[in-house]
N, C-alpha and C positions, 0 to 999 in steps of 0.2 A: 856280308849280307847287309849289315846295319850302312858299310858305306854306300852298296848302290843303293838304297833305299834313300838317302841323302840327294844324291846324284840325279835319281830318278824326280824329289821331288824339287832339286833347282831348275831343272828344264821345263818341268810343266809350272814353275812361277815365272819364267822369262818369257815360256809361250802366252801364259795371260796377261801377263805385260804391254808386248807386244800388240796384242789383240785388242787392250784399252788404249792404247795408244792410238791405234791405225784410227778403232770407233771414233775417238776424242777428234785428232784430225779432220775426219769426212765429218764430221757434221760439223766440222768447222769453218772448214773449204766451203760446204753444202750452205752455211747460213750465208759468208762473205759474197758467193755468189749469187745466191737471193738480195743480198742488202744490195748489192754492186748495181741492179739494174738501175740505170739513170735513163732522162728524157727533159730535154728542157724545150719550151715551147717559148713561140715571140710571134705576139704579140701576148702579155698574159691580161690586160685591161684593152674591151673598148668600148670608148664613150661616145652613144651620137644621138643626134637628133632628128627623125624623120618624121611624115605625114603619112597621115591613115590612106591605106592603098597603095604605095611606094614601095621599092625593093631596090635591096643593096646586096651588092656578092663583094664577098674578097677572102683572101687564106690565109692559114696557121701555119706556120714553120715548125716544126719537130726536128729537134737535133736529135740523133740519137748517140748515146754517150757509151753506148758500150762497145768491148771490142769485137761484136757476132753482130749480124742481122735480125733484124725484129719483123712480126708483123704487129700494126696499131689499130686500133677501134677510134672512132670518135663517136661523141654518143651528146646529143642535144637534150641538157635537164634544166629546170627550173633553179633557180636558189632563191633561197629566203635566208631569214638572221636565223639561231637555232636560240640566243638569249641576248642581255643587253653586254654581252664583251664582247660582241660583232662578229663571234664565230658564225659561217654560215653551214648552211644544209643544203643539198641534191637532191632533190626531188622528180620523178620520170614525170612529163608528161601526162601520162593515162590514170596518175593518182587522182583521188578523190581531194586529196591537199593540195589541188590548184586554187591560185587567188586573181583578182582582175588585175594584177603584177607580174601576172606570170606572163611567158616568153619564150618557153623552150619548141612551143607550136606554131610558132612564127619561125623559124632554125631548121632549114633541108642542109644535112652533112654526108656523107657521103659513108651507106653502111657497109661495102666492102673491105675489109683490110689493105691496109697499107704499108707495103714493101717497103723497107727502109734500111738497106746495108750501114756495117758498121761503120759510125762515125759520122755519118753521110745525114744530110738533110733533107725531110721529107715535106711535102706539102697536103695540106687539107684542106679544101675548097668548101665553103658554105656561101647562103643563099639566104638573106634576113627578109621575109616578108609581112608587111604589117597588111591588115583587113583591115577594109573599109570602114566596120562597127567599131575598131581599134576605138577602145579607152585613153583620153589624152592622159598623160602626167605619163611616171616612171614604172618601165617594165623590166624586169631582170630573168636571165638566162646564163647558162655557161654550156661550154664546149667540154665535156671529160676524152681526152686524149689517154688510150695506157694499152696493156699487152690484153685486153678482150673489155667486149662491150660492156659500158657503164649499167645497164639495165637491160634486160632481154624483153623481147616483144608481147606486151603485153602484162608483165612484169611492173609490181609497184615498190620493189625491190631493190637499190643500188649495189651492186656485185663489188664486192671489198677487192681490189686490186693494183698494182702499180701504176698508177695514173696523176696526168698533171690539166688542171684548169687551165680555162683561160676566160675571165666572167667579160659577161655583155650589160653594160648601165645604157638603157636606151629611154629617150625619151621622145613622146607621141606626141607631137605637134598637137599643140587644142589651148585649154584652159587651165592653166597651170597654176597649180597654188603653193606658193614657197615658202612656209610659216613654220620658226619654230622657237625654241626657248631654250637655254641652259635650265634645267629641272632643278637641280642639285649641284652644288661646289661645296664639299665637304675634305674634312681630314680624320684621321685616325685617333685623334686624341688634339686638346687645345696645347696639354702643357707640356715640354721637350726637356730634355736635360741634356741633349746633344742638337747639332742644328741637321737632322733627317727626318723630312718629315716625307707621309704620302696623302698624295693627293686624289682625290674621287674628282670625277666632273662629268655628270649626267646629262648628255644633248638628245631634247627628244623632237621629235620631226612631226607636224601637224599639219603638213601639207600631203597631195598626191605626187610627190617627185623628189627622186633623191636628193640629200642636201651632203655639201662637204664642209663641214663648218673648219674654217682656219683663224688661227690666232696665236695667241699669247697668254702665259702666266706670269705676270711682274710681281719679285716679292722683293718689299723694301724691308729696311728697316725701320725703328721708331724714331730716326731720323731723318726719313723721307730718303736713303741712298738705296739703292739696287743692288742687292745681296742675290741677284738669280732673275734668269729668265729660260722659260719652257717653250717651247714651239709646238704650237698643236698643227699639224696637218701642213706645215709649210710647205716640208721638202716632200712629199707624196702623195699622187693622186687615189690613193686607200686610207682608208678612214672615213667612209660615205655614210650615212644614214638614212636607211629604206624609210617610206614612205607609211607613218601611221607606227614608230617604233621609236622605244628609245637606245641607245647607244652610250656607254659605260666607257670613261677613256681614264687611265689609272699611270700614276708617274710618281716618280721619288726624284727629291731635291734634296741633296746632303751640302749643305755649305761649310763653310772653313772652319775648324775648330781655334776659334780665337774667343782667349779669354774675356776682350772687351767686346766680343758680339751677343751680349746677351740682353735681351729686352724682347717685347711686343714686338710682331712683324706683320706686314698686310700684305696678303698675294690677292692679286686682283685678274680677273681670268676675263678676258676679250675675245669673244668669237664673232667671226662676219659671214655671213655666208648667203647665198641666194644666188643666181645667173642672172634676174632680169634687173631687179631691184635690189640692191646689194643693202641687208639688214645687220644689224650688229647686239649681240646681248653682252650684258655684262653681272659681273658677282666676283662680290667681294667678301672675305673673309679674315681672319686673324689668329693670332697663336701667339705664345710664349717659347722659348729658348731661354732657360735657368738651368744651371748646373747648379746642382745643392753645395757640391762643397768651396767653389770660388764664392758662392753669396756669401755661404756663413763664413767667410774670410774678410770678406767685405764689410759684412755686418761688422766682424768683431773690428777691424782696423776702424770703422768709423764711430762707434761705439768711445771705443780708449779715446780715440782724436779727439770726439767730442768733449768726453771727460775730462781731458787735458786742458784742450783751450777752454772750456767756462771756468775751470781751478784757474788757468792762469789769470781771465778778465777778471774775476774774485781777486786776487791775488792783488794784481794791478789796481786795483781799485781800492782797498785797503793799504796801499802804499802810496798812493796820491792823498789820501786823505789825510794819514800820518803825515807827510809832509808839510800839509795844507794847515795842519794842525800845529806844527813846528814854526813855520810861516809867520803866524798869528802872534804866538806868543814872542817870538823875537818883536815883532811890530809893536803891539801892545803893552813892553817890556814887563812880563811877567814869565821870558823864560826860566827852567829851573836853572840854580847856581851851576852845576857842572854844565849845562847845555852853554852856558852865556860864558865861563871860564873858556871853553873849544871854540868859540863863534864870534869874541868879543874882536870885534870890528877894530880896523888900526885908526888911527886919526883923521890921514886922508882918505878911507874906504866910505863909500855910501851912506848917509846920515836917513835912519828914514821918516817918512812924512809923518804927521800929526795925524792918529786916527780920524780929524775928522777932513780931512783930506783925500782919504784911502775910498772914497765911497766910489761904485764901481757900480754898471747892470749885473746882475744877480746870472747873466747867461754869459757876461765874461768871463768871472769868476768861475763858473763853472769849466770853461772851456780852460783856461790857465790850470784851474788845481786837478784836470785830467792830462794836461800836459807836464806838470811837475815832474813827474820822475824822468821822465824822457830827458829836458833839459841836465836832471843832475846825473844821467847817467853822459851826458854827452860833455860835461865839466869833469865827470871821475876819466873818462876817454882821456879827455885833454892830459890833464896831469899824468895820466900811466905815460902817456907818450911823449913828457917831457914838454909841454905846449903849454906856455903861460901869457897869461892875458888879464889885464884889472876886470875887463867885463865877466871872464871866466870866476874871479876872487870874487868879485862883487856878488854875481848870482849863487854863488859855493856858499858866502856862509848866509845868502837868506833860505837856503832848501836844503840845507847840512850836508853839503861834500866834505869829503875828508881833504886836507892842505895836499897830500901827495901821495898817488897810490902806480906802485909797479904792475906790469903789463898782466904778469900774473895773478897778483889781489886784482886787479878789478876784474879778470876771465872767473877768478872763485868768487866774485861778490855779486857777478850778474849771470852767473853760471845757469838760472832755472831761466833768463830773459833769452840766453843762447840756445837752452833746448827748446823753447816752446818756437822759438823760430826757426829752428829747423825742421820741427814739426809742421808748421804753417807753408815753410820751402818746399815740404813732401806731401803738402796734401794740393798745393798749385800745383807741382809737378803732374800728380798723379792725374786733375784733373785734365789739363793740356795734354799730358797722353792720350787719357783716354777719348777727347773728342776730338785728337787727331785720327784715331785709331776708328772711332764709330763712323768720322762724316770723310774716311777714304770713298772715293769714289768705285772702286771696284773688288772683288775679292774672290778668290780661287771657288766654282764649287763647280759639282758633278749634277745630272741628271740620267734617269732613267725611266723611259719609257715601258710599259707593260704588251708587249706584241698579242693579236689576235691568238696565235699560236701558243701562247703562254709564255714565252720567249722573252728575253730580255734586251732590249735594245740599249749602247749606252751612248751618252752624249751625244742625241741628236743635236744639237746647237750646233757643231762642229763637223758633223758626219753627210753623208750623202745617204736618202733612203732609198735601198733598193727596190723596185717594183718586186723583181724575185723573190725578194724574202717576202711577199705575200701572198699566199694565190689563194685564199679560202674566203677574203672578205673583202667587198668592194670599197 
């Protein structure tokens, strides 16, 4: 009993098993099939210029990408920007949020559906006509192509559906006013501890007529070299700003992570834009790139350097004077008895002059008794190395050399003149490094642009922009 009770209850757990499984599946198949419908359209931008009263026709290409036959709507709306990131909005015609921009009432598309087997390309014919009253400057429109009408008759409503743009930038022959300004060039913060910074750049349009503003963001360093450049709008005819708006364009510059790139930097942002009169603005700004802990590295190695070398010019400088002082009294014969026992001069060795003899300018003096050790360290040289000379004897005992020192006494007798120059070896090095390192001409970095879509675009510098990857914003 107890076993088929067992039995009974493994079959009714494989049946609902079974059962979550099949559910899990179909509505998994059920969504991939939803997701799957594709449509890509061509032309998705067009840009033109007509006269009030004139009319233009021409077609939309619809490929349809699925493996079944479709029927399509095309449906004539308005657009406008929806905020300053250039996302836009559809608007039907018969809304009350029409502006003297609008365009979708100028647009006859064709409201029957459109047969489109699988794979196969389909055509949609429109018909642009401007009236005579036609407002000169910029009017905008778009074509919604998808699996049912963009908006129903009468309706101020845009029906949520699988559908692709294709937007209209048109301009009305007349009096055209093309005036605008970079608003803002800001960043996220002035002070960096990595070289990523982001960039804001606010273009607002004060004419009646779309502007595409293209350019550049050049950012040097504090040494005038070129650490980056951004390309605003080069490679795409999107990135337009509507007429009476501003327009939000957002980027990130990550440059090299190198120790000796850190300092003040200026990114300088050039935009030019107009059709008739070609205007140019500019803005400039600046930032810091410091890493805390290479500075305090920094600091401290220059910190001891410094310590070091004014100990040693100290140093130096109390041993010239000793000498200078030694000098004197041999001249003026009142060295002590053991100094004049070790220094007493041979017969033929250098007699010296009569104090009043000795008298000298007061700034040569000076320069000799800062020279002094130099000289007697280049006489104890001699001697370690076996190198004799009367001029060598002669200066030895007016600035107290020792008669003969081995290679090793005189490395231990000048042993603090050895470190401090090689302190001084390491701090030239370090310098010639580093302004080899700052005034390179070029150096590795990355950028990324911020898409209408939210979307990340990377290194346009380098890339090709697709029209495709936009169809929401002219």
């Amino acid at each position: 009993m107890a076993m088929s009770y067992l039995q009974h209850q493994s079959k009714l757990f494989v049946v609902l098993l079974f059962t979550f499984c099949f559910l899990l599946f179909a509505s998994s198949a059920s969504a991939a099939s939803s997701d799957a419908f594709s449509l890509t359209v061509t032309p998705p931008l067009f840009q033109l210029s007509i006269g009030p009263g004139e009319s233009w026709s021409s077609t939309i290409k619809v490929l349809n990408n699925n493996p079944y036959d479709v029927d399509i709507y095309a449906s004539a709306l308005n657009f406008q920007v929806k905020d300053e990131s250039g996302i836009g909005r559809f608007v039907p015609a018969e809304t009350a949020a029409t502006t003297s921009y609008s365009l979708a009432g100028w647009l006859n598309v064709q409201k029957e559906p459109i047969h489109i087997p699988a794979e196969k390309t389909g055509i949609v014919p429109f018909t642009l006509h401007v009236p005579e009253n036609a407002e000169p400057g910029g009017h905008y429109g778009a074509i919604l192509t998808g699996n049912q009408p963009a908006a129903r008759e009468g309706s101020n409503v845009v029906n949520v559906s699988a559908a692709i743009s294709t937007l209209f930038l048109v301009r009305v022959n007349g009096e055209m006013i093309e005036k605008g300004d970079i608003r803002e060039f800001s960043l996220d913060k002035r002070w960096y501890q990595e070289p990523k910074v982001n960039f804001s750049l606010r273009f607002e349009n004060k004419g009646n007529v779309h502007l595409l503003p293209r350019g550049e963001i050049s950012i040097r360093n504090m040494w005038g070299k070129e650490r980056g450049k951004i390309l605003v709008n080069q490679e795409s005819d999107f990135g337009n700003v509507l007429p009476k708006s501003i327009r939000k364009f957002s980027f990130e510059w990550s440059g090299e992570d190198n120790f000796f790139e850190i300092g003040r930097y200026t990114a300088v942002a050039t935009l030019s834009f107009g059709g008739q009169e070609k205007e140019t603005a500019y803005r400039e700004i600046s930032f810091w790139v410091v890493p805390l802990a290479p500075v305090f590295k920094i600091f401290a190695f220059l910190f001891v350097f410094i310590g070091l070398f004014a100990w040693s010019v100290r140093r130096y400088v109390r041993r010239a004077l000793a000498l200078e002082t030694e000098r004197m009294a041999v001249v003026q014969g009142s060295a002590p008895k053991k100094f004049e026992e070790v220094k007493q001069p041979r017969k033929e060795a250098f007699q010296p002059p009569a104090p009043e003899k000795m008298r000298v300018m007061p700034e040569t003096l000076k320069v000799k008794t800062l020279v002094r050790p130099i000289a007697l360290g280049v006489v104890d040289l001699r001697s370690a190395i076996g190198e004799k000379s009367a001029v060598a004897e002669k200066e030895g005992r007016y600035i107290g050399a020792a008669e003969h020192l081995t290679l090793s006494r005189f490395i231990r007798k000048y042993r603090i003149f050895f470190i401090c120059l090689i302190l001084i070896l390491a701090g030239i090095y370090g310098v010639r490094a580093y302004f080899r390192q700052v005034l390179t001409r070029q150096r590795d970095y990355s950028v990324k642009v911020q898409r209408e879509d939210g979307g990340i675009m990377q290194n346009p510098v380098n890339s090709q922009i697709k029209k495709d990857d936009i169809k929401l914003s002219p």
